[in-house]
N, C-alpha and C positions, 0 to 999 in steps of 0.2 A: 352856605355853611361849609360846605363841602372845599370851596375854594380859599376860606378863610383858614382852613385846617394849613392845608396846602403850601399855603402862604407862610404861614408858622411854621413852618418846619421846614420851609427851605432857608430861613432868617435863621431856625435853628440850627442847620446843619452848617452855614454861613459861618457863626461866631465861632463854631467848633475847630470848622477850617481855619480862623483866624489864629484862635489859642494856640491850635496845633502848630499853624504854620510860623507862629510868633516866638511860643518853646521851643523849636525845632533853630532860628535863626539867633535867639537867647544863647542856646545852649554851646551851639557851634562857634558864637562870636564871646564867649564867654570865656574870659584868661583867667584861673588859676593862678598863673605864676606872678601876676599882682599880688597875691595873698601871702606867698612863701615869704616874704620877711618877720611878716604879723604869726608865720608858722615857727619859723625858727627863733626867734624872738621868745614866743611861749613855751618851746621846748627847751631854751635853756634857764629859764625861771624854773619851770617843773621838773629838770633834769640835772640840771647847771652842766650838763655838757651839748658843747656845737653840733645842730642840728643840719643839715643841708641836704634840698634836695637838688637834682638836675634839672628835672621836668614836669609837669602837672597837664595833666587833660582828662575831660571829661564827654567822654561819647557819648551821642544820643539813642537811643533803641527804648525795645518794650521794655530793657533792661537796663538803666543809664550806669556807666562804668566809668569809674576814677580810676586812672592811672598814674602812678609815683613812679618816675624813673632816678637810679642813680641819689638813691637815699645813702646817707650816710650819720652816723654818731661817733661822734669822738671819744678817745680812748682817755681812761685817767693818765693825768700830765707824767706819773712817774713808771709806766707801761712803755715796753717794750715796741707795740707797733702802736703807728699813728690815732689809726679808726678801729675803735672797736665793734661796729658792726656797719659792714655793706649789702644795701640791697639795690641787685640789677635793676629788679622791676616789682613794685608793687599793684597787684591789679583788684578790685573789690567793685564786683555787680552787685544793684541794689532794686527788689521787685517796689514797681510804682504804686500799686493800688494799696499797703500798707500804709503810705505815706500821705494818706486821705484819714488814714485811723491814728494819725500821729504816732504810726508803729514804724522801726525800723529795722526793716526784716533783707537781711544780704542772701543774698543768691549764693555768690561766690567769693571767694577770699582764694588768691591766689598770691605765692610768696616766692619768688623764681630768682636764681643765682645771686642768691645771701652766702654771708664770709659774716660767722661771729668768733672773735678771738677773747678768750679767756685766761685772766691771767690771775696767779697767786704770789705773792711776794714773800720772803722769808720770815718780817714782821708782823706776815698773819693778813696784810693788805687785798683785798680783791675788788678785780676793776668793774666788777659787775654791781659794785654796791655807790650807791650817789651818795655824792658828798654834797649834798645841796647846803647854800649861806645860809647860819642861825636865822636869817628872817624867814627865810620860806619853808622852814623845817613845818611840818605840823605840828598843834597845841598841844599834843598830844605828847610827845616826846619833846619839849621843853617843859611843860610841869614841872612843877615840883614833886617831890614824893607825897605831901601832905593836899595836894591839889587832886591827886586820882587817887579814884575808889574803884576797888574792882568791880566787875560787871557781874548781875546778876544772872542766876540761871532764865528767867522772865527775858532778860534784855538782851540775850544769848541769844534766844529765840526769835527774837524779834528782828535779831541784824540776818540771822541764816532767811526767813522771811523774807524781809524786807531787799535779800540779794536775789532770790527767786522771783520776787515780783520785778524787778529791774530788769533781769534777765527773760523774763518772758516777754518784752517787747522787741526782743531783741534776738534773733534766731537768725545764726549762717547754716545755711544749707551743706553748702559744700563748702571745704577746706581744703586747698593743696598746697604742698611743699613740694617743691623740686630742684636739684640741683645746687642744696646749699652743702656749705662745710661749715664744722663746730670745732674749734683747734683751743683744746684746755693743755696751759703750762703751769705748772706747778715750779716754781721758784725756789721753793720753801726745801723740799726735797726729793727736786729734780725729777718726776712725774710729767709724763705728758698722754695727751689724748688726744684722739682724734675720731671724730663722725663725721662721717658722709653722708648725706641726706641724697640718694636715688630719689625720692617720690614717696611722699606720704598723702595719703588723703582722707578725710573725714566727710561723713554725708549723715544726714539727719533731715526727714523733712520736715520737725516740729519739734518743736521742745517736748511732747507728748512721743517722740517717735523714737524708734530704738537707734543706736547710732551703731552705724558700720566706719571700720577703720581698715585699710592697707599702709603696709610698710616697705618699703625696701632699704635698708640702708646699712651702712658699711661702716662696724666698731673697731678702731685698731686692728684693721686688716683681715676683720673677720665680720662677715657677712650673717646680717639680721634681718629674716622677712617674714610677713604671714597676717595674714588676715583676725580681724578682732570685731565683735557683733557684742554689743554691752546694750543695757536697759538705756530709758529716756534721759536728757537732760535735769525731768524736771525730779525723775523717780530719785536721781542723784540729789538734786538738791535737799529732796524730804527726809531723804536718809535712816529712812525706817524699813525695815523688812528686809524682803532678798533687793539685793540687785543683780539678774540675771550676767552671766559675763562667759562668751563663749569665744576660743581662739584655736589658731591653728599657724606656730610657729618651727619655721627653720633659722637655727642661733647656733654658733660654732661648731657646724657639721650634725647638730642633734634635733630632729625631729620632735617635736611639743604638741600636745594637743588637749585643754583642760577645757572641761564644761562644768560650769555650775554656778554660784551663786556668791556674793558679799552681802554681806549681813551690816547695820546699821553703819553704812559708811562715813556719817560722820560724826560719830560720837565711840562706840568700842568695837571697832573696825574688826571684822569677824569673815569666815569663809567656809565654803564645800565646795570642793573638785574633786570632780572624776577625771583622773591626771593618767596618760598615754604616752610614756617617752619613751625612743628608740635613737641609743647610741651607735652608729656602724662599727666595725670593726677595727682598731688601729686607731678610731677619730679619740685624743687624749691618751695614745698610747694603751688603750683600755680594750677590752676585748667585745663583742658587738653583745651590745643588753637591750633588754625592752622589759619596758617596766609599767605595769598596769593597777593601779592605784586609786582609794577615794584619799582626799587628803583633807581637811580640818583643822579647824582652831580658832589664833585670833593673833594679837603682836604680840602674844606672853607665851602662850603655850599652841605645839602643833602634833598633830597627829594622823600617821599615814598606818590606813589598813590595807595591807599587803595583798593583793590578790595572786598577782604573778609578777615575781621579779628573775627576768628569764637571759642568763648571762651564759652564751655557747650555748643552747639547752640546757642547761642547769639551771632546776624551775625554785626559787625559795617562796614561800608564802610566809606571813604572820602579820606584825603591829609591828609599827618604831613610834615614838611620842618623845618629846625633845620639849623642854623648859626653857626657852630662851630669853626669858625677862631680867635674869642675874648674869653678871660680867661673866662667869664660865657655866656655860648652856650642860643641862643635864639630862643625858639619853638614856631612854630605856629602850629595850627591845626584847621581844620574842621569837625566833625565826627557827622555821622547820623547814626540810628537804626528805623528799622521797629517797630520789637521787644524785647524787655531785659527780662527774666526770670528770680528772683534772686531765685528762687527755685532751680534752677540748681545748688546756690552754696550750694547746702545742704552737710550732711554727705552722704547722698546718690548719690551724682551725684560721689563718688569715689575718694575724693579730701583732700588735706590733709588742703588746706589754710579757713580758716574760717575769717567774719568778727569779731572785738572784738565784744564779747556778754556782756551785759549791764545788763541782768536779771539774777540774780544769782541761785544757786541751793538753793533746800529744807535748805538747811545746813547753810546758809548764813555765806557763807566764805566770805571774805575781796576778792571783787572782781574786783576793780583797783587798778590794780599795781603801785609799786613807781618805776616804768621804764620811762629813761629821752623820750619824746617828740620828734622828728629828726623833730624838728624847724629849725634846722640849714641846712637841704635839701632844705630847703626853697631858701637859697641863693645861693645853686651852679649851679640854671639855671634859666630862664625868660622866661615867655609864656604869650600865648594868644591862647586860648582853646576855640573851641566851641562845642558842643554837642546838639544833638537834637534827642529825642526817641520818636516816635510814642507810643508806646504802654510798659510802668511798669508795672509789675506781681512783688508782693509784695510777694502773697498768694496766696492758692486756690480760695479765697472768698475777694482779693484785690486787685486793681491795681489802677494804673494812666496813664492818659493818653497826650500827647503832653507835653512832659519833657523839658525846654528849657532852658539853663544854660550858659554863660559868665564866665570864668576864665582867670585873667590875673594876673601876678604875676612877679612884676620888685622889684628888690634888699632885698627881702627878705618880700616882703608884699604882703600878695595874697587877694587877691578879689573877690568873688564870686558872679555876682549881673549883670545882671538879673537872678534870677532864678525861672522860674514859672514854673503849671503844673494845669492840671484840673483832681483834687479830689474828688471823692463823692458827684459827680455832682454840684462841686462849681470850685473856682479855689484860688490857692496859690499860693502867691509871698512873695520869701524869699531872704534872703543873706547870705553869710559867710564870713567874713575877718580872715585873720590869721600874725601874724608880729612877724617875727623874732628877731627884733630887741628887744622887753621886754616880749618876751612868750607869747601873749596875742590871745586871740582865741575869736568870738562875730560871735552871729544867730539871726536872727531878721525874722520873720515870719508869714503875717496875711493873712488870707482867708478871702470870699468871697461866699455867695450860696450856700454854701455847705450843705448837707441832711445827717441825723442818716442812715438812711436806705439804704445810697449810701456808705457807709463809707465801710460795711463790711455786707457780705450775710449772716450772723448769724442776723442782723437786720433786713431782711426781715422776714414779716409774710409768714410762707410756711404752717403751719396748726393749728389747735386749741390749741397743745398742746407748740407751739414754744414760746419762746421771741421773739419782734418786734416790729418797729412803725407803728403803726396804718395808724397816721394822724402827718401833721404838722413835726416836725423832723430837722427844721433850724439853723445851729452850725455855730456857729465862733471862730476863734482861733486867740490866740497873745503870739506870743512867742518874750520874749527880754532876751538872757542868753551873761553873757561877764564873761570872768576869764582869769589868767595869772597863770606860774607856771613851771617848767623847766621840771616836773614828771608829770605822769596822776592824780596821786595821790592828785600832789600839785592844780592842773587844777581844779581837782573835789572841794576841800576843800577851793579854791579861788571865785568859780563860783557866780555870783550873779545875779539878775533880775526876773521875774516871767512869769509863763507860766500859760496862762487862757483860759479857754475855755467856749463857753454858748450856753446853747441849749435852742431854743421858745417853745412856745406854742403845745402841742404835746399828741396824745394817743398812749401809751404803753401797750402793750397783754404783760403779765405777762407770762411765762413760764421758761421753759428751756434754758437757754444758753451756747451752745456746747463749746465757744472755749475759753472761762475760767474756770482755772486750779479748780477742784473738784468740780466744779457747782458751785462755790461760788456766783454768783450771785443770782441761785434759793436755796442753804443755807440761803441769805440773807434777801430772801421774806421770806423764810419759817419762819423764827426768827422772824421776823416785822410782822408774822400775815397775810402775804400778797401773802400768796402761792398760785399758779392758781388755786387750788381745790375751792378759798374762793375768791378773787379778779379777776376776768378774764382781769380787763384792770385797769390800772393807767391814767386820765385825771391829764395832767401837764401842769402846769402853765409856768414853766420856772425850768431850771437844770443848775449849775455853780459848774463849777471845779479851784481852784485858790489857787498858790500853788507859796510861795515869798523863790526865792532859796537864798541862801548863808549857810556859813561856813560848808559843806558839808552835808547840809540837804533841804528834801523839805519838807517848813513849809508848812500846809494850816488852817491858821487862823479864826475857822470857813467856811473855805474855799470851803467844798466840800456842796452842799445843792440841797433840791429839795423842790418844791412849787407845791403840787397838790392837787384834792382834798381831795383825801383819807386819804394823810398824809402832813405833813411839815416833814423834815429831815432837820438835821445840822450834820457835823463831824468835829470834831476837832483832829487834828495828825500830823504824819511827817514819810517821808522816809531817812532813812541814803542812801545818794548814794555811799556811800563807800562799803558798807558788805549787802547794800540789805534789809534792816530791817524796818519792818514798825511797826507805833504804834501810834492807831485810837481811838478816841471813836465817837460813834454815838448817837444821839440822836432824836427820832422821835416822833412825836406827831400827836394825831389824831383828836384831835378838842373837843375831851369829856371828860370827866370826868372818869376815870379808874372803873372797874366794881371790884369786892369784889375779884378777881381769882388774890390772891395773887402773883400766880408764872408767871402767864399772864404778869402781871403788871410789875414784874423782870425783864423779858425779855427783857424788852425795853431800858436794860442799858447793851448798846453791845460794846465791844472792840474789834479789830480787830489787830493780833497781826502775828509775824510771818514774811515771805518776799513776795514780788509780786508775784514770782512764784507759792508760796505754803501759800495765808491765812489761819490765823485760826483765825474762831469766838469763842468769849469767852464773859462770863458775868465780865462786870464788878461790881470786886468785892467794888469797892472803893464808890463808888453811889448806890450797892444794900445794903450794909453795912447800909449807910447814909439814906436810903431809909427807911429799917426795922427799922432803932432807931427812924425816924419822928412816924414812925406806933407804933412803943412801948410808945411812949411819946403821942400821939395825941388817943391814944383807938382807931386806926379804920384806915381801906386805905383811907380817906378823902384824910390823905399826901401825897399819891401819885398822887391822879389828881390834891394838889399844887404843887408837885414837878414838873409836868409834864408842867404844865401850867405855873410853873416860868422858867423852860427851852426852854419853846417854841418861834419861831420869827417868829411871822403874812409875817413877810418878809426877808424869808432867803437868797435870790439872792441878794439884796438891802446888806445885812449883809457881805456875802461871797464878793462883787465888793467894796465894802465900801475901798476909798483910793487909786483907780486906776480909769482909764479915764473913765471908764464905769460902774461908781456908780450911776450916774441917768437912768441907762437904765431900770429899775427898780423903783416902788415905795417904799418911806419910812414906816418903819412901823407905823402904826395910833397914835396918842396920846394916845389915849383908852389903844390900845394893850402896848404901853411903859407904863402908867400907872399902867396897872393890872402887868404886869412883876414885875414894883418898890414895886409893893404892896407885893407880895409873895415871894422877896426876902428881904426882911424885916420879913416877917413872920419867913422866913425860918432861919433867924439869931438869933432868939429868940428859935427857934426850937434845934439850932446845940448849944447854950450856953445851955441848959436844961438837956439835957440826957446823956452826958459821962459817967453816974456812969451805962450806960446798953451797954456797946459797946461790949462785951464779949460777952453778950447773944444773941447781933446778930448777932456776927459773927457765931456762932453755927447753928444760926437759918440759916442762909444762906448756911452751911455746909451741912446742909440735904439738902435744898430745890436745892444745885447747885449738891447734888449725891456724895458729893467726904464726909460727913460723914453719918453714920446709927445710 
């Protein structure tokens, strides 16, 4: 018995070696490329475009492997390149023992140096869609209208089934791409793309198993990679519940990282992510943020719960929720901040995005552009925005605090209002509207309380030597600006209304003040005579800044003034807010009568010339001229203490508000004082017909006395 075993089982191991050695000599002597006629044949019935391949073979292993070299499809006849898709090498392992269960289960799918070309044509044509002959169309689409019945919800069911059951005989393990390109032209209006396929791969080892996914690959010159771990093939197919979906993407310089779940993916496709972005610094001109987030929703409506959206450390928390099922998408939001830093958005925090800058260089270049407005952003969404900051950092030495703002914006009209905030220990309520509809942009803005010495720490007294308010120090402000214009340019040179400002009753320490550009402040005492060496404190009466904008300028008509004891001031000038350029004259007076020190007496005819950034004090030459001729015609500086005296206004605040709601905040100048004025500007007209035949000589004279002749 024992030998009869024996005997069977070497006959058995015999046939094995037979089979084996028989598929092995099958397989090797087995041509493929007999079959490629009968291949491309049926690819162009099923495609109606030329199929061709180079080569066909089939390896034998545990794993038997088909290889396609030098595949090709042809491009639509009215396309630009010949083939519209090339593949180097097509490679596909297939495990053997499925193939006993009449299962066809692939190992590997491998897809290596492919070229697909895509094209779009003006007439709406694209080469990616087959134009197969009426006979081979499907039934399906030659019917008639009266021949199809839509498909029931039952029969719905039965095809998503019936595609899971097909697909579970049928499972690739692994999936690679590598080294292909995807080149999309757009015809129609002029649109092109491009991908580079680095290396993609897919692994799954069951239809039952979670699928892992890598990327590399390269979108119009910008660089897409990162690994992606989703639920099973089959959990997809059922389409019910979560489907797990976990990633971890680098995409135009920004760091990605979402975990969580899709919800009935194939019927009302839904989502939760716990969402992780980090933008570096400068990548999109944008300053470096990281943005920590659940996110939610479905394809109609989404909603992100804010945990930390942290831009330069400026940490905002709240909700955004966005409607996007209607052609213009509709946002709401809620957002709060502890703190805001706008220091952070310096040149130094490493960033490349700046806000526009408004104060020009030394050089006063032309510094808004004639670049159109995106007014018309206006209209491609609708919100309702709130915000709330505890605590604005302007500065080192400014901030505000409780920032609380309203934005809402339906069909192209935005509104800004309420917007308040407490300033320099007062408070401001502002607004802003902007309308798409005719360009038009309008600020409206008046405070409350507010203190000199709260405004900015340079106005604090810190030592004998500093600028500062003493005492008193109560400001108000009104700003009303509106302009339209399609360019910034146009905006600027539209803009109209006036911005005022007024300060009480108040003592001012004379000093140094750091954080204007070349001391110009303490240049300006020191001109006026009023240099802390000599004045230690300015008592003031009242100080008005008022300046009526239009056609891109700020006038201030008499506008700027101060009423104290020491002196009265008036300035009369304008800034271009185009190029930056300012041009002041000043006039101040002291209450007396001018002392015999000729060049003293000069002084006090000051222009102020130059841009904000960078003034420059200068004599004016136009009144010292006028000055010197009263003095050559009258024998003596008499004319300067009338000159000074017919320039002078007992009430300059009264003067500067003159014509706007708060002209009586102020008293009028006395009758006396308008009297002595009339009188000395009479004098002085008698004065200016007299002396023309000496205008030469004083211009001389003032040549020496201003240094520029010897």
């Amino acid at each position: 018995m024992v030998k009869f075993f024996k005997v069977l089982l070497g006959i058995v191991l015999a046939l094995i070696i037979i089979v084996l050695v028989g598929g092995f000599i099958f397989i090797k002597t087995f041509d493929l490329n007999k079959y490629k006629p009968y291949v491309t044949e049926l690819a162009m019935k099923e495609t109606g475009r030329e199929v061709t391949i180079g080569n066909a073979s089939l390896g034998i292993s545990l794993s038997p492997t088909l290889v396609l070299n030098d595949v090709t499809m042809a491009n639509a006849p009215w396309a630009p390149e010949p083939k519209m898709v090339k593949i180097g090498e097509l490679e596909v392992k297939l495990s053997v023992l499925p193939l006993l269960k009449k299962q066809i289960v692939i190992d590997k799918v491998a897809l290596l140096n492919t070229e697909i070309f895509l094209t779009e044509v003006a007439d709406g044509k694209q080469n990616w869609v087959l134009e197969l002959p009426a006979k081979n169309k499907p039934a399906a689409e030659t019917a008639t209208v009266s021949e199809t019945q839509p498909v029931s919800a039952d029969k719905e069911t039965q095809k998503v089934n019936s595609g899971a059951a097909a697909l579970a005989g049928f499972a690739a393990k692994d999936v690679v791409i590598e080294n292909a390109v995807v080149k999309y032209n757009n015809l129609k209006n002029n649109q092109n793309m491009d991908v580079t396929v680095n290396k993609i791969t897919l692994n799954a080892e069951s239809m039952d198993s979670n699928v892992n996914m890598t990327f590399d690959v390269v979108y119009n010159q910008q660089k897409i990679a990162g690994e992606v771990t989703s639920g099973s093939v089959n959990a997809l197919l059922r389409g019910e519940g979560d489907f797990p979906v976990k990633a971890a993407v680098q995409a135009y310089g920004v760091d990605l990282k979402v975990d969580g779940a899709l919800q009935n993916v194939l019927k009302n496709l839904g989502f939760g992510m716990n969402v992780n972005l980090y933008n570096p610094a400068g990548n999109f001109g944008a300053p470096e943020t990281t943005l920590i987030a659940k996110v939610s929703g479905n394809l109609k409506e989404i909603t992100a719960d804010i945990s930390s959206l942290n831009v330069v450390n400026n940490v905002i928390a709240g909700w955004i929720k966005a409607d996007i099922a209607n052609k213009v998408p509709m946002i709401w939001a809620d957002l709060k901040s502890d703190k805001i830093n706008l220091m952070n958005f310096s040149k130094n925090s490493n960033m490349a995005w700046q806000m526009p800058a408004l104060i020009a260089s030394a050089q006063a270049s032309e510094l808004v552009p004639d670049e159109v407005i995106p007014f018309a952003l206006l209209k491609s969404v609708n919100a309702d925005v709130k915000l709330n900051v505890a605590q604005l950092i302007i500065d080192q030495a400014m901030r505000a605090d409780n920032v609380s703002l309203t934005a809402k914006l339906q069909n192209g009209l935005l509104n800004v209002q309420p917007l308040t905030l407490n300033f320099g220990g007062g408070e401001i309520d502002a607004s802003l509207s902007a309308n798409a509809a005719n360009d038009n942009l309008a600020v409206k803005l008046t405070s409350k309380n507010m203190k000199l010495q709260n405004l900015h720490q340079d106005f604090v007294v810190k030592n004998a030597k500093s600028f500062g308010i003493v005492s008193g120090g109560n400001l108000d402000l009104d700003v009303n600006l509106s302009g339209s214009g399609k360019t910034y340019r146009q905006l600027v040179n539209n803009l109209n209304g006036k911005v005022i400002a007024i300060a009480g009753e108040s003592v001012i320490q004379t000093g140094k003040l750091d954080f204007l550009a070349d001391n110009f402040f303490t240049q300006l005492l020191n001109t006026l005579k009023l240099s802390s060496d000599k004045v230690r404190n300015i008592d003031m009466t009242c100080a008005v800044v008022r300046a009526d904008i239009g056609g891109g300028k700020a006038v201030f008509p008499k506008g700027i003034a101060l009423n104290a004891k020491q002196l009265n001031l008036v300035s009369d000038g304008n800034i271009n807010l185009v190029n930056d350029k300012i041009d002041f004259g000043i006039r101040p007076f002291s209450g007396k009568v001018v002392d015999t020190n000729l060049v003293q007496a000069l002084s006090s005819f000051i222009k102020v010339k130059g841009t904000l950034s960078n003034p420059k004090i200068t004599l004016d030459d136009a009144q010292a001229v006028q000055a010197l001729i009263g003095v050559a015609a009258t024998g003596g500086t008499a004319y300067l203490g009338s000159k000074l005296v017919m320039d002078a206004d007992s009430s300059p605040c009264y003067t500067a508000l003159a014509g706007t709601p708060y002209q009586s905040r102020f008293p009028a100048p006395s009758k006396a004082s308008q009297a002595t004025q009339d009188l000395y500007q009479g004098t002085q007209k008698a004065i200016d017909d007299s002396v023309q035949d000496i205008k030469g000589a004083a211009k001389d004279i003032l040549g020496i006395l201003s240094g520029k002749k010897k």
